[in-house]
C-alpha atoms as an extended CHARMM CRD file, in Angstrom:
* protein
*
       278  EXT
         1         1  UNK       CA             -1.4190000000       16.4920000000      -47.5170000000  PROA      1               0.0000000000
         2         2  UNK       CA             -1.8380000000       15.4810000000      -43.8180000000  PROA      2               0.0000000000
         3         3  UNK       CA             -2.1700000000       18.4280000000      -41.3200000000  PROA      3               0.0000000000
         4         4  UNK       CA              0.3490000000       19.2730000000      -38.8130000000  PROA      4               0.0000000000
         5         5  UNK       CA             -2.6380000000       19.3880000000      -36.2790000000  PROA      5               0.0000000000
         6         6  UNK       CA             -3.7490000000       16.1610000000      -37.8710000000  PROA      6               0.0000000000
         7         7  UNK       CA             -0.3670000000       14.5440000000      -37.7680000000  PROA      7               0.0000000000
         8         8  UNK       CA             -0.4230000000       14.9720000000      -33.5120000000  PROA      8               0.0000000000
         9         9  UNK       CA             -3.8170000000       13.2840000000      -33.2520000000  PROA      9               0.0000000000
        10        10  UNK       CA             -1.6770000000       10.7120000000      -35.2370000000  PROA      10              0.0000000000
        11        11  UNK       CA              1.0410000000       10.1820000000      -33.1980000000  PROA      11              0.0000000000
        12        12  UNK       CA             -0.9380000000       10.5530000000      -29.7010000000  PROA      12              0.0000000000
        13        13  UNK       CA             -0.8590000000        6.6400000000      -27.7710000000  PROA      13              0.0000000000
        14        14  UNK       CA             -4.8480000000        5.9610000000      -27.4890000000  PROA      14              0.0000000000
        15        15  UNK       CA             -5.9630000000        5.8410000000      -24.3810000000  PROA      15              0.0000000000
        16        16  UNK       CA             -5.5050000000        2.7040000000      -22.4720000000  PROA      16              0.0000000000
        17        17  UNK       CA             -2.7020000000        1.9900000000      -24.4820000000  PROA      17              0.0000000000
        18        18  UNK       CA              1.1110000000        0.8910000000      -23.2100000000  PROA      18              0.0000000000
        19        19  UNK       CA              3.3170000000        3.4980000000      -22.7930000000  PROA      19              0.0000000000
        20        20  UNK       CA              6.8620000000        2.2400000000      -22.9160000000  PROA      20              0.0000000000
        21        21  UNK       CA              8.8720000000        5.1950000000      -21.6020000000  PROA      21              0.0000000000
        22        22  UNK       CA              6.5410000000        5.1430000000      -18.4660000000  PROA      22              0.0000000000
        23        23  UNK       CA              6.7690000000        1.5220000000      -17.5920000000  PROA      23              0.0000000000
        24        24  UNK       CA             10.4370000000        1.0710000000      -17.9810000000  PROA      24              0.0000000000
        25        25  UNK       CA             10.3350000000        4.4570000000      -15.4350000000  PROA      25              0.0000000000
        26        26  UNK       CA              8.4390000000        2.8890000000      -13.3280000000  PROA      26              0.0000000000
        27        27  UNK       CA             10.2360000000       -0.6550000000      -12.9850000000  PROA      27              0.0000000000
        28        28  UNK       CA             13.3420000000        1.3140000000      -12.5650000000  PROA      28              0.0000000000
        29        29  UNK       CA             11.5820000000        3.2990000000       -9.8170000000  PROA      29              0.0000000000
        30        30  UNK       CA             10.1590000000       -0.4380000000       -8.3120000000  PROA      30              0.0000000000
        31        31  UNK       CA             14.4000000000       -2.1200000000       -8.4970000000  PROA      31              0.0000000000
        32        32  UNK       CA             15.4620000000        1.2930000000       -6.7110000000  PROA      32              0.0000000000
        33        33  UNK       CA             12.9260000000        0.4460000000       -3.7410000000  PROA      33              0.0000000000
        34        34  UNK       CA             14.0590000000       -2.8730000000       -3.6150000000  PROA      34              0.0000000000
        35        35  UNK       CA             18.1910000000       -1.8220000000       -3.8930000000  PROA      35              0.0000000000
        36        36  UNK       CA             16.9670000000        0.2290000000       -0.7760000000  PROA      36              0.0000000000
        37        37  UNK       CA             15.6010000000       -2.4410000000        1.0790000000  PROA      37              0.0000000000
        38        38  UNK       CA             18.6360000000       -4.3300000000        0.5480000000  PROA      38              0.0000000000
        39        39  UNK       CA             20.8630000000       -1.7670000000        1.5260000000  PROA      39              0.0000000000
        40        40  UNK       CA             18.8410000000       -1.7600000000        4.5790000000  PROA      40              0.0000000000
        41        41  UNK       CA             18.1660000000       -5.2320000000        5.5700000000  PROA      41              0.0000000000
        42        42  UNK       CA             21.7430000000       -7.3520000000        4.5080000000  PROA      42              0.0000000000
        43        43  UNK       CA             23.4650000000       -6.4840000000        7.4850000000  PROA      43              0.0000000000
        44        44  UNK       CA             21.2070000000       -8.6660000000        9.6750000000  PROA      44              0.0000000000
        45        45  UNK       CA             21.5330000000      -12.2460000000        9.5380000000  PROA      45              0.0000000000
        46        46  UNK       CA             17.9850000000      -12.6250000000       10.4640000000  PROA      46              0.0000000000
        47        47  UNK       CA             16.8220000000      -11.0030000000        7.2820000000  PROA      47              0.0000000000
        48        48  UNK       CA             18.6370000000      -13.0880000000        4.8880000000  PROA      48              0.0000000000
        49        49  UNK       CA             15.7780000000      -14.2510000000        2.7130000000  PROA      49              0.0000000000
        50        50  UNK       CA             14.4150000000      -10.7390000000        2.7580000000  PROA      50              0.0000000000
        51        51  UNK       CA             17.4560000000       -9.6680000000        1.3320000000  PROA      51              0.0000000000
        52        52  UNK       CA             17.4610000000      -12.0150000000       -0.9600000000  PROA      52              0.0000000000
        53        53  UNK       CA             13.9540000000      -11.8800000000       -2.5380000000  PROA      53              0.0000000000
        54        54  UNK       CA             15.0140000000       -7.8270000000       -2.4630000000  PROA      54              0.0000000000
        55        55  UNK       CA             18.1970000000       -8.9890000000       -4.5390000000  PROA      55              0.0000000000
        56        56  UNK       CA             16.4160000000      -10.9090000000       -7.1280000000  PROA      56              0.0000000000
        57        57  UNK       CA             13.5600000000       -8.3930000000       -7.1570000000  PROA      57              0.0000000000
        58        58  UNK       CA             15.8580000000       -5.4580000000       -7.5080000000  PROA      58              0.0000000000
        59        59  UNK       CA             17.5610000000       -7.2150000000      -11.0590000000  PROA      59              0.0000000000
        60        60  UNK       CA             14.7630000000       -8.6230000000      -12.1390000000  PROA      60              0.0000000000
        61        61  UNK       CA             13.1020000000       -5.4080000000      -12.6560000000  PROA      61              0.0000000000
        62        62  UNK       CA             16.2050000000       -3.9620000000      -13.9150000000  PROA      62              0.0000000000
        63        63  UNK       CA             16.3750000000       -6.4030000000      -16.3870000000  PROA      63              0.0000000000
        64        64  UNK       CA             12.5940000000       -5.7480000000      -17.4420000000  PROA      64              0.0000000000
        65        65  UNK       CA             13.1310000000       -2.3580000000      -17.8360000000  PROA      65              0.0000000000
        66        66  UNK       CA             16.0790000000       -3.0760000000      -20.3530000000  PROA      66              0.0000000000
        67        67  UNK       CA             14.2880000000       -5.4590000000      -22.0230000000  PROA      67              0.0000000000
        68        68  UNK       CA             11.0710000000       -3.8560000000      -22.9340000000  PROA      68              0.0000000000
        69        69  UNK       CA             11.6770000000       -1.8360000000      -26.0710000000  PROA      69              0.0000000000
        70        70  UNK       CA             13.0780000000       -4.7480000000      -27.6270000000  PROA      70              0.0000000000
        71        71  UNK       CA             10.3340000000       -7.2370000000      -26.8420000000  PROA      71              0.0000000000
        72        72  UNK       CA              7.6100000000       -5.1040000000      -25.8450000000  PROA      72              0.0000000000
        73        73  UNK       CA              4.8300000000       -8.0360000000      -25.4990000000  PROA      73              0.0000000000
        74        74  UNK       CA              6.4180000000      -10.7200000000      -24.1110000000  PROA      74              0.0000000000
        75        75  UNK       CA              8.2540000000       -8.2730000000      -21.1420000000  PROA      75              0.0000000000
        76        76  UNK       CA              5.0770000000       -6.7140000000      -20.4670000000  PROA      76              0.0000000000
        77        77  UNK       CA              3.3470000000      -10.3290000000      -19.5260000000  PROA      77              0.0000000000
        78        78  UNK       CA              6.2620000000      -11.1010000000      -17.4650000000  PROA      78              0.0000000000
        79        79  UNK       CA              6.6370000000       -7.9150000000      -15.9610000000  PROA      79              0.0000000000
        80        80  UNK       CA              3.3090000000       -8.2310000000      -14.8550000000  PROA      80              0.0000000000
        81        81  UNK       CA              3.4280000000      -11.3810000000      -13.1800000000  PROA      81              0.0000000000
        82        82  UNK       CA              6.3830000000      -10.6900000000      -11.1880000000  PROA      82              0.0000000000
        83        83  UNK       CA              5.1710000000       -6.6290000000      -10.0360000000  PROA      83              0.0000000000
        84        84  UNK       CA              1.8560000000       -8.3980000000       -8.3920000000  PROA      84              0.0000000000
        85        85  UNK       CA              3.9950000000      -10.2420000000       -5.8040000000  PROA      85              0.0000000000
        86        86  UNK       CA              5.9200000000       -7.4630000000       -5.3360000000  PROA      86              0.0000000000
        87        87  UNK       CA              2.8660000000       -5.5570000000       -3.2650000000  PROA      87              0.0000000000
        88        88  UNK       CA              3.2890000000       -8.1630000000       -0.6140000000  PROA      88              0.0000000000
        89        89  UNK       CA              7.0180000000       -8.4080000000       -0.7700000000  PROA      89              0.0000000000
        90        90  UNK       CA              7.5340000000       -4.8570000000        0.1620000000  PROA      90              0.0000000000
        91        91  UNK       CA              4.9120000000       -5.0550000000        2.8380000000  PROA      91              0.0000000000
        92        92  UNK       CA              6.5150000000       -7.4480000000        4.3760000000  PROA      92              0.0000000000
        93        93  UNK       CA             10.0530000000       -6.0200000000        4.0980000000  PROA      93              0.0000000000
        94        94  UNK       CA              8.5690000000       -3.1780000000        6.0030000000  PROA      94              0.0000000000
        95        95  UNK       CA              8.5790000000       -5.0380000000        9.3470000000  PROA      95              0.0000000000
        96        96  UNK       CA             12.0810000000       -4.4960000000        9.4580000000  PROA      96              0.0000000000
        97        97  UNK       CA             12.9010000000       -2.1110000000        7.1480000000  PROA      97              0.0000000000
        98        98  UNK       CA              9.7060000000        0.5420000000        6.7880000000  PROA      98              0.0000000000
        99        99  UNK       CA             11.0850000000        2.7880000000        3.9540000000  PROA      99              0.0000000000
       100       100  UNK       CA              9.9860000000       -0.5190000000        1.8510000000  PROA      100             0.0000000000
       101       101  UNK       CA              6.6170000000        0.5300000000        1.9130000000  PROA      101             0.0000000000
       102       102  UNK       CA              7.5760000000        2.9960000000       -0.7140000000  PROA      102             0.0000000000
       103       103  UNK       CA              7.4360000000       -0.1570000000       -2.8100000000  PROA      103             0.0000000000
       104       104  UNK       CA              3.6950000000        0.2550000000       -2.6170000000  PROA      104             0.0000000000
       105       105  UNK       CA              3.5320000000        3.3880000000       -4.8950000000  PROA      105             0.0000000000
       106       106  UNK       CA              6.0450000000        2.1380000000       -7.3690000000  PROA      106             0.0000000000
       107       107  UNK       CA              4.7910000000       -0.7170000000       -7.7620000000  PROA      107             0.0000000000
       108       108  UNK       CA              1.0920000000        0.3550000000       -8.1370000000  PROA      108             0.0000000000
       109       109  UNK       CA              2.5780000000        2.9070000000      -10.8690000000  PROA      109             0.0000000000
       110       110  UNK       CA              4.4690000000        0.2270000000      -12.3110000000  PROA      110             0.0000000000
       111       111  UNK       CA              0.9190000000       -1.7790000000      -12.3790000000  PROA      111             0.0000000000
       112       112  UNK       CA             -1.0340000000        1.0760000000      -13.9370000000  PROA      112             0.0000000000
       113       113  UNK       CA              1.8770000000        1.6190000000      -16.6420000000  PROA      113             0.0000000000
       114       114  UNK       CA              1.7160000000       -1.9640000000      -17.5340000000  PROA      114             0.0000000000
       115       115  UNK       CA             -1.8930000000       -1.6400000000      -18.6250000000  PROA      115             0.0000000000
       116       116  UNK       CA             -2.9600000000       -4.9590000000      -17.6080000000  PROA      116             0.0000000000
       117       117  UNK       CA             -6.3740000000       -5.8290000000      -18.8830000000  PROA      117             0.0000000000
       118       118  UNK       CA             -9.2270000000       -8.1470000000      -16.5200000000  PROA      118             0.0000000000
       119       119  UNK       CA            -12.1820000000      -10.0990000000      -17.3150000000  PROA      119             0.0000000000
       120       120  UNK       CA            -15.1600000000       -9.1160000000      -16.0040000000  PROA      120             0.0000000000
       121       121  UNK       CA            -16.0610000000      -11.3790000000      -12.3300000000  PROA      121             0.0000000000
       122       122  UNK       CA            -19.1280000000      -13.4890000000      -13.0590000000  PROA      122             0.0000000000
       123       123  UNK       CA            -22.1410000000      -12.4350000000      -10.5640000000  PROA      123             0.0000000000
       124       124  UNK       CA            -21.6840000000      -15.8580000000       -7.8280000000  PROA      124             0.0000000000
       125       125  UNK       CA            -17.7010000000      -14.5030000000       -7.6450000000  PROA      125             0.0000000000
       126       126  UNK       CA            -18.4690000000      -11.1510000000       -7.3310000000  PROA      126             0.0000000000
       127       127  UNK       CA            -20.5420000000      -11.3480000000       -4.7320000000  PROA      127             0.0000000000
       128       128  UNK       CA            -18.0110000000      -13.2680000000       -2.8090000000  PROA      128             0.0000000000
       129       129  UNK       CA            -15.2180000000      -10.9590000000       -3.3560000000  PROA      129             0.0000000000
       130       130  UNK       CA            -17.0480000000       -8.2460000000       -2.5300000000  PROA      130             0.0000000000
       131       131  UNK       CA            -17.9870000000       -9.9830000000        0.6610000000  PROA      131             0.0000000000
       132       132  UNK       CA            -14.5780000000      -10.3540000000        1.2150000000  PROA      132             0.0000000000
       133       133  UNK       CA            -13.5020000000       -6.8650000000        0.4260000000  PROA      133             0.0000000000
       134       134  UNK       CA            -16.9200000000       -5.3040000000        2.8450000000  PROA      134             0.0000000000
       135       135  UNK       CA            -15.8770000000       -8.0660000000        5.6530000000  PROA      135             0.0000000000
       136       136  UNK       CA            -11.5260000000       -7.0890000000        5.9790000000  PROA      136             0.0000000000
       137       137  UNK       CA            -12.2900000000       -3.8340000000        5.1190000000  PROA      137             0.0000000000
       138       138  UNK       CA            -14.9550000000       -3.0160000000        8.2860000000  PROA      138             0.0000000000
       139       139  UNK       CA            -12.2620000000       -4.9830000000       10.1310000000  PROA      139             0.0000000000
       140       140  UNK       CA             -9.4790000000       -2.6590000000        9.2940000000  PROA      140             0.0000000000
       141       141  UNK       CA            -11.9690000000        0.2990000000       10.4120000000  PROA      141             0.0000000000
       142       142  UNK       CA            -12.5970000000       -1.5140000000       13.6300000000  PROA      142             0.0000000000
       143       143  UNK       CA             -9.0400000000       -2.4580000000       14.6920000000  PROA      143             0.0000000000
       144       144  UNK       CA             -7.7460000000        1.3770000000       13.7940000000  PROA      144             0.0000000000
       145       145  UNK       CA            -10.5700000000        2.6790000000       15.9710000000  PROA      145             0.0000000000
       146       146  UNK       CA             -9.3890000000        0.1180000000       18.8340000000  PROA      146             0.0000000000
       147       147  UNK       CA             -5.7180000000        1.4360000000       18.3000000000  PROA      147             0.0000000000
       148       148  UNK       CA             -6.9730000000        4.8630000000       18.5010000000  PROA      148             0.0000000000
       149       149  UNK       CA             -8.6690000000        3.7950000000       21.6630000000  PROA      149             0.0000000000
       150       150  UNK       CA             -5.4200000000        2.4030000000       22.9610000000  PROA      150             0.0000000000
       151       151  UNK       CA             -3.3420000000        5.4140000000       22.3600000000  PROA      151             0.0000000000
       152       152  UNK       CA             -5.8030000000        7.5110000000       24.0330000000  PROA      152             0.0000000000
       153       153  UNK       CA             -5.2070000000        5.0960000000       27.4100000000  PROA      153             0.0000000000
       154       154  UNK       CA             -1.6080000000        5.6060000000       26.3570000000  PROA      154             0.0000000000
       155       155  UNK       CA             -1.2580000000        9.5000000000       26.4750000000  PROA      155             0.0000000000
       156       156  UNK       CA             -4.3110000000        9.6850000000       29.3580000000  PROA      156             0.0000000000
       157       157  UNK       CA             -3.7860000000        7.0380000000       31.7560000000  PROA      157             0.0000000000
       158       158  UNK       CA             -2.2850000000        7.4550000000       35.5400000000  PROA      158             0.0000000000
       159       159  UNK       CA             -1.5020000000        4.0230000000       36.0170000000  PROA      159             0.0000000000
       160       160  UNK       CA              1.8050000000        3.7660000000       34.6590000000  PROA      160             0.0000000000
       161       161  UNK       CA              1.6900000000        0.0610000000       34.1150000000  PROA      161             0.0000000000
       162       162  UNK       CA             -1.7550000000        0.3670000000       32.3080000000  PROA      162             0.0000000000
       163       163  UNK       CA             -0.1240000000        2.4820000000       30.2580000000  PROA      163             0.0000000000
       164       164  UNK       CA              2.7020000000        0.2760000000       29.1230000000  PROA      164             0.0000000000
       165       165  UNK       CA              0.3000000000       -2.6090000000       28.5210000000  PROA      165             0.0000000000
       166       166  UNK       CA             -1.6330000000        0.2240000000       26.5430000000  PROA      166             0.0000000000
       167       167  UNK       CA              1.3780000000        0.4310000000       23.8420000000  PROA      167             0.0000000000
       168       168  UNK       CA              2.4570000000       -3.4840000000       23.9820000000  PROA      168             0.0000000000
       169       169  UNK       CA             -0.7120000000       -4.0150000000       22.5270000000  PROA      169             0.0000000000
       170       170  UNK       CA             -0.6810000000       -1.5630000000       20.0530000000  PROA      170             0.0000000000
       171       171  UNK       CA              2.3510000000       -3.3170000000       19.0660000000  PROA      171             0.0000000000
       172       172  UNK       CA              0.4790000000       -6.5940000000       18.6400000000  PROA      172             0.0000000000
       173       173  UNK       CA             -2.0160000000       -5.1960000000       16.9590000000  PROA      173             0.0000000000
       174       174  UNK       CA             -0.3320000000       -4.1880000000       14.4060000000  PROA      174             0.0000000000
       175       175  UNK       CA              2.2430000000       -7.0470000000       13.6780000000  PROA      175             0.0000000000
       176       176  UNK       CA             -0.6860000000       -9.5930000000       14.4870000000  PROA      176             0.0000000000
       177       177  UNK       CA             -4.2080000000       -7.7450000000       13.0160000000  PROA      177             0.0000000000
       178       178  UNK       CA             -3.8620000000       -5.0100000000       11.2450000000  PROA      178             0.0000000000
       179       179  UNK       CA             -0.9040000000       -5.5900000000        8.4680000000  PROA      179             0.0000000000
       180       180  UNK       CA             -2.4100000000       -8.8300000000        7.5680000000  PROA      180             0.0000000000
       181       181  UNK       CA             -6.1300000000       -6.6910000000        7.4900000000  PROA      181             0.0000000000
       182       182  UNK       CA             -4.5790000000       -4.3630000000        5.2630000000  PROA      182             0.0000000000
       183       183  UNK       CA             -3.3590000000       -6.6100000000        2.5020000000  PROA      183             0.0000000000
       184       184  UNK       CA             -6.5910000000       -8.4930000000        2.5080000000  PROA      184             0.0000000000
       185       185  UNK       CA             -8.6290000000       -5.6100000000        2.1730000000  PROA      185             0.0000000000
       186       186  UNK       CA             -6.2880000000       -4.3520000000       -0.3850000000  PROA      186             0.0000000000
       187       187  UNK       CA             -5.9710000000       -7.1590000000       -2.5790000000  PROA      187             0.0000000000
       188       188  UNK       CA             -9.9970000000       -7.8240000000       -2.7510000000  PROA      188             0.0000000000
       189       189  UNK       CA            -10.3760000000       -4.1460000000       -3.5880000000  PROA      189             0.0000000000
       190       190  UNK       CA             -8.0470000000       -4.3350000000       -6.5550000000  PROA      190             0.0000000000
       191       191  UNK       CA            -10.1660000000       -7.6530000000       -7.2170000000  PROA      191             0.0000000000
       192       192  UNK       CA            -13.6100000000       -5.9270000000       -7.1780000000  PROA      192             0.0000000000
       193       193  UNK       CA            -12.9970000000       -3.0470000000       -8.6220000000  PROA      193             0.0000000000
       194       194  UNK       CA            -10.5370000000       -4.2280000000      -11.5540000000  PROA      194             0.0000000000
       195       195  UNK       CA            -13.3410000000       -7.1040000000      -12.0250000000  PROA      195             0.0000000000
       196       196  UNK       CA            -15.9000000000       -4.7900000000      -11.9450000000  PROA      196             0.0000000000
       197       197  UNK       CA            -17.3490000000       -1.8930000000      -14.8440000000  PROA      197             0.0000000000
       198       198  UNK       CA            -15.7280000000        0.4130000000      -11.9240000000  PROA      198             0.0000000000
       199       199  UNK       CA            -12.0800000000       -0.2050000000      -12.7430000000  PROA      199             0.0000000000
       200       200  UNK       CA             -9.3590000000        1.4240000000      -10.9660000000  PROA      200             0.0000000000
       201       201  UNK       CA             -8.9640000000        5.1330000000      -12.3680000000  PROA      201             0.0000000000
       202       202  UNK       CA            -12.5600000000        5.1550000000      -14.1230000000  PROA      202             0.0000000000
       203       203  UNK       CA            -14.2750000000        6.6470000000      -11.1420000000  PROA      203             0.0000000000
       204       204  UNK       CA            -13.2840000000        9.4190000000       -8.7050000000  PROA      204             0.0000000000
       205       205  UNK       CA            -14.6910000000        7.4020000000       -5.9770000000  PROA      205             0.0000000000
       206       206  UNK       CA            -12.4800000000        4.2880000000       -6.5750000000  PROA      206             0.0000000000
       207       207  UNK       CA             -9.2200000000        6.2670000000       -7.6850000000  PROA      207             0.0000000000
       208       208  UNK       CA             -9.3410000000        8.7080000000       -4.0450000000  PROA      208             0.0000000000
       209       209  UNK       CA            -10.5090000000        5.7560000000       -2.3250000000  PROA      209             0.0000000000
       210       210  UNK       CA             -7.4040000000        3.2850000000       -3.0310000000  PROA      210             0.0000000000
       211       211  UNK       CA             -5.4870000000        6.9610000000       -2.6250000000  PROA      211             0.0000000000
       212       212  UNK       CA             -6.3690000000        6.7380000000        0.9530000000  PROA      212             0.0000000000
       213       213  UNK       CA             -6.1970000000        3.0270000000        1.6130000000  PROA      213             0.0000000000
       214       214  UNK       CA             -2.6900000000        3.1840000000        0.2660000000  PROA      214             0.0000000000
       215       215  UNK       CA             -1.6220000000        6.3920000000        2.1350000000  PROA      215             0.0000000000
       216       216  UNK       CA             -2.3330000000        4.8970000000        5.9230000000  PROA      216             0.0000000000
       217       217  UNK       CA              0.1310000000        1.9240000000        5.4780000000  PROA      217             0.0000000000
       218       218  UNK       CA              2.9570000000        4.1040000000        3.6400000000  PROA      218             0.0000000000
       219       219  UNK       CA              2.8150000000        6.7750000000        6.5030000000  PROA      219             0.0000000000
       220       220  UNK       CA              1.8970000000        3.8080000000        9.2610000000  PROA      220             0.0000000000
       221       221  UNK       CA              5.1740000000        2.1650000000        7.8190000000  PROA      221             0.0000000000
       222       222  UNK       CA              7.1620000000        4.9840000000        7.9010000000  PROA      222             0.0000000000
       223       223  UNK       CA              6.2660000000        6.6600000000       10.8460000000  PROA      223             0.0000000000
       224       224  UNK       CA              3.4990000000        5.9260000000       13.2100000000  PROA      224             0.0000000000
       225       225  UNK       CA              5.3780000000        2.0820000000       13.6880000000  PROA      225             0.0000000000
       226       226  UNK       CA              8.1890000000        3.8460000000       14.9810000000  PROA      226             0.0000000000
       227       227  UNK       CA              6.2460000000        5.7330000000       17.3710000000  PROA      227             0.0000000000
       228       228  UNK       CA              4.8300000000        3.1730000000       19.0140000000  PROA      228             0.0000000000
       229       229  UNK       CA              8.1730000000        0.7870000000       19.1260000000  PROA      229             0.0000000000
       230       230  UNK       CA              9.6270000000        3.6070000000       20.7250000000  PROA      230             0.0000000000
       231       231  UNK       CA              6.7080000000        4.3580000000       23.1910000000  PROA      231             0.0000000000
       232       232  UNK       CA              6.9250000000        0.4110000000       24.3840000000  PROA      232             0.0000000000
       233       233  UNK       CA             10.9420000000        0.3720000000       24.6850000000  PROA      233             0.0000000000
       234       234  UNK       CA             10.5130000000        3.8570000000       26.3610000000  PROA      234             0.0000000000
       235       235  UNK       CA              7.9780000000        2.8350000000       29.0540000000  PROA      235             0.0000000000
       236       236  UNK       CA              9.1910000000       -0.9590000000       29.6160000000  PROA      236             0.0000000000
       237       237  UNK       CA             12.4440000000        0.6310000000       30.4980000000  PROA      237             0.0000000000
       238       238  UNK       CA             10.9430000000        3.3470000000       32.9390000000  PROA      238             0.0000000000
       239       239  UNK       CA              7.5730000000        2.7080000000       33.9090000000  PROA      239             0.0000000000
       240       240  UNK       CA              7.5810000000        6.5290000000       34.7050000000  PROA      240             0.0000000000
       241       241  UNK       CA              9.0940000000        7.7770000000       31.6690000000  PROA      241             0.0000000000
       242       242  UNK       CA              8.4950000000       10.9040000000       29.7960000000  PROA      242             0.0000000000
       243       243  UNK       CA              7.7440000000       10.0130000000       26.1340000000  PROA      243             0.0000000000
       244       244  UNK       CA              8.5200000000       13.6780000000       24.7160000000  PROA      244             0.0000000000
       245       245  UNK       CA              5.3780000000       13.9740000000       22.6180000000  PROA      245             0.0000000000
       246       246  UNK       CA              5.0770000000       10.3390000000       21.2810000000  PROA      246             0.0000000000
       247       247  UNK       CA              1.8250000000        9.6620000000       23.0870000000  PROA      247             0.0000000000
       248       248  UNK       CA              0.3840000000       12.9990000000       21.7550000000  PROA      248             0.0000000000
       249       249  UNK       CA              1.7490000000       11.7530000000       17.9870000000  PROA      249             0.0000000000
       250       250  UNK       CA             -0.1760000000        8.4380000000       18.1890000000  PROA      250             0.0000000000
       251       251  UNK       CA             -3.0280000000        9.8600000000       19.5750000000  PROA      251             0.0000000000
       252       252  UNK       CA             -3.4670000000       12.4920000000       16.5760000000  PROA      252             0.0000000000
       253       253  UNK       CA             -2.1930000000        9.6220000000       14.3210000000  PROA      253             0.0000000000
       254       254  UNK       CA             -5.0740000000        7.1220000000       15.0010000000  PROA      254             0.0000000000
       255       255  UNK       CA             -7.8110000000       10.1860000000       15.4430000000  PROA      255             0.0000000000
       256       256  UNK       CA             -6.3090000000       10.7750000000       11.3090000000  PROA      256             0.0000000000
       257       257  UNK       CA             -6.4460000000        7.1330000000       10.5700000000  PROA      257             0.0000000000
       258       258  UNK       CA             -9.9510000000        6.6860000000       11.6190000000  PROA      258             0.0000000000
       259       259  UNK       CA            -11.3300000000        9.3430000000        9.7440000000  PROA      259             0.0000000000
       260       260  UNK       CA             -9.7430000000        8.2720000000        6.3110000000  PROA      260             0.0000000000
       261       261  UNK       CA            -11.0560000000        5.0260000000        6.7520000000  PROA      261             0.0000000000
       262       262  UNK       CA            -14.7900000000        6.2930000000        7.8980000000  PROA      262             0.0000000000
       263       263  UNK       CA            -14.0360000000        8.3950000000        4.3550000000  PROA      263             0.0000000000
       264       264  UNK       CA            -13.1730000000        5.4260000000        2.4510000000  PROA      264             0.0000000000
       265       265  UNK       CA            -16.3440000000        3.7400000000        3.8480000000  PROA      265             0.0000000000
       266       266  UNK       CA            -18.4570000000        6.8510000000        2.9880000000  PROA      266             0.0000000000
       267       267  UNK       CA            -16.9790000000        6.8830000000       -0.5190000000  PROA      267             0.0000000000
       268       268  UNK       CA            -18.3250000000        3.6860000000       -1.3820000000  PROA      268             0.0000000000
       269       269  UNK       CA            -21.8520000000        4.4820000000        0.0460000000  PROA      269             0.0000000000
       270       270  UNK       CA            -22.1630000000        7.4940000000       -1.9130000000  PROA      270             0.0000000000
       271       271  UNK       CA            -20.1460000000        6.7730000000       -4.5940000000  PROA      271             0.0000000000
       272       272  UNK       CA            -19.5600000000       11.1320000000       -5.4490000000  PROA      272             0.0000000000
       273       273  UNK       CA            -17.7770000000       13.0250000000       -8.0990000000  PROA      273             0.0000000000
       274       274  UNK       CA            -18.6140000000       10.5680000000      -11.5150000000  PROA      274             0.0000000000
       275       275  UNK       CA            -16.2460000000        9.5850000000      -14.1240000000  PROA      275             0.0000000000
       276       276  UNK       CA            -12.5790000000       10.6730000000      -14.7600000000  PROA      276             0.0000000000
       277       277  UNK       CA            -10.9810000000       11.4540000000      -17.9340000000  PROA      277             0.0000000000
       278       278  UNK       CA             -9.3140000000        7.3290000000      -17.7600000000  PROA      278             0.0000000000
C-alpha cells in the first residue's frame, strides 16, 4: 500500500516540468496587457498598426490559453513562438502608450511557464554573443550615465536655453539610443545565458541581474519618459518656467539608473550568491 506521504512525492510536477495552470495564467495575464494597449492606442489614427498587432496579439493569446489543456504539446510550441515577439511588440507600443511595458513581465512569466528548452551555443558563437551582450550592454551604462549628466545641466543650469537643449536631448536619447540599447542588450543576455550552463533562474547572479535590467525600462516606460516629455513641452513653452520638481525627479532617476546598471555590471564580475533552488 502506497503512503499518503509517498503518494504527494507522486503527484508533485518534477522540476523543470510544464505547469499548465501557470502558463494558461500567464498568457491570460500577456492578452490583458495587450487589451490595454489597445484600449489605449485605437483612438489615434497614427497608431493603427499598433493597434492592430495589439488586436491579434491580445486573441491570439487568448486563444492559447484555451487551447492548452486540450493539446498541451502542440500549444506550447506555438505559444512559444508567438510570446518571443511579443518582448519587442510591447516595447515598442510603449512609445505611445507606456503602461505596455507591463508586457515585459508577463511575457517573461509567460516565457518561464512555457519551459522552453535551448541547446547549448557552440564556443565560436558564444564568444560572439557574448561580445555582443559585453559591447550593448557597456553602451546602455554609458548613455544612462550621459542622461544622468544631462539632467544634472537640466535641474543646475542658469542659462535657460542650455537648459531646454539639456532635456531635448534627453528626449533623443532615449527614442534614438537608449530603447534600441536596451533590447539589444536584452535579447543577447537571454541568448548567453539561456545558451550557456548559467541559464536564466539557475544562478542568483543571472536571475537579480535580468531583475534589474528589466526593472529600468518598466519604470523608464512608465514614469521617468513622462518626466522628461513634460520637462521639454514645459521649458519650450517658457524658457523661464518652473518645472515643479521634474528636474529634481530626473536627476534622482538617472543617479538610480546608473547605479543598477554599475550593479548589473558588478554582478557579472563577481558572479555572488551560487545556485538557486531552479
Amino acid at each position: 500500500m502506497v503512503s499518503s506521504p509517498q503518494r504527494q512525492r507522486e503527484r508533485r510536477p518534477e522540476p523543470g516540468a510544464l505547469q499548465p495552470s501557470r502558463a494558461r495564467l500567464a498568457l491570460f495575464a500577456q492578452a490583458v496587457v495587450a487589451l490595454l494597449c489597445l484600449a489605449l492606442l485605437r483612438g489615434d489614427p497614427a497608431n493603427r498598426g499598433f493597434s492592430l498587432a495589439a488586436g491579434v496579439a491580445a486573441f491570439g493569446n487568448l486563444l492559447l490559453a484555451v487551447l492548452l489543456p486540450v493539446h498541451v504539446d502542440r500549444v506550447r510550441r506555438i505559444a512559444l513562438w508567438v510570446s518571443w515577439p511579443m518582448i519587442p511588440l510591447f516595447v515598442a507600443c510603449s512609445l505611445p502608450a507606456p503602461p505596455a511595458l507591463l508586457g515585459l513581465l508577463t511575457t517573461s512569466a509567460a516565457l518561464g511557464s512555457l519551459r522552453p528548452k535551448f541547446g547549448s551555443l557552440r564556443p565560436r558563437a558564444r564568444k560572439l554573443w557574448l561580445t555582443l551582450h559585453i559591447g550593448f550592454s557597456v553602451g546602455w551604462l554609458g548613455a544612462a550615465m550621459a542622461m544622468l549628466v544631462l539632467a544634472v545641466v537640466g535641474a543646475t543650469a542658469a542659462d535657460r536655453e542650455l537648459r531646454h537643449h539639456a532635456y531635448e536631448i534627453m528626449h533623443i536619447f532615449d527614442l534614438a539610443i537608449v530603447i534600441p540599447l536596451v533590447l539589444l542588450s536584452l535579447g543577447t543576455g537571454l541568448v548567453v545565458s539561456l545558451g550557456t550552463r548559467w541559464g536564466l533562474v539557475r544562478y542568483w547572479w543571472v536571475l537579480v541581474k535580468f531583475v534589474l535590467a528589466l526593472s529600468i525600462p518598466v519604470f523608464a516606460g512608465l514614469q521617468e519618459s513622462f518626466w522628461v516629455r513634460e520637462a521639454v513641452e514645459v521649458t519650450r513653452a517658457d524658457r523661464a518656467a518652473e518645472l515643479a520638481g521634474t528636474d529634481l525627479r530626473l536627476w534622482v532617476c538617472f543617479v538610480v539608473f546608473t547605479l543598477l546598471l554599475w550593479t548589473a555590471t558588478a554582478l557579472s564580475a563577481y558572479k555572488p550568491w551560487g545556485r538557486t533552488r531552479w
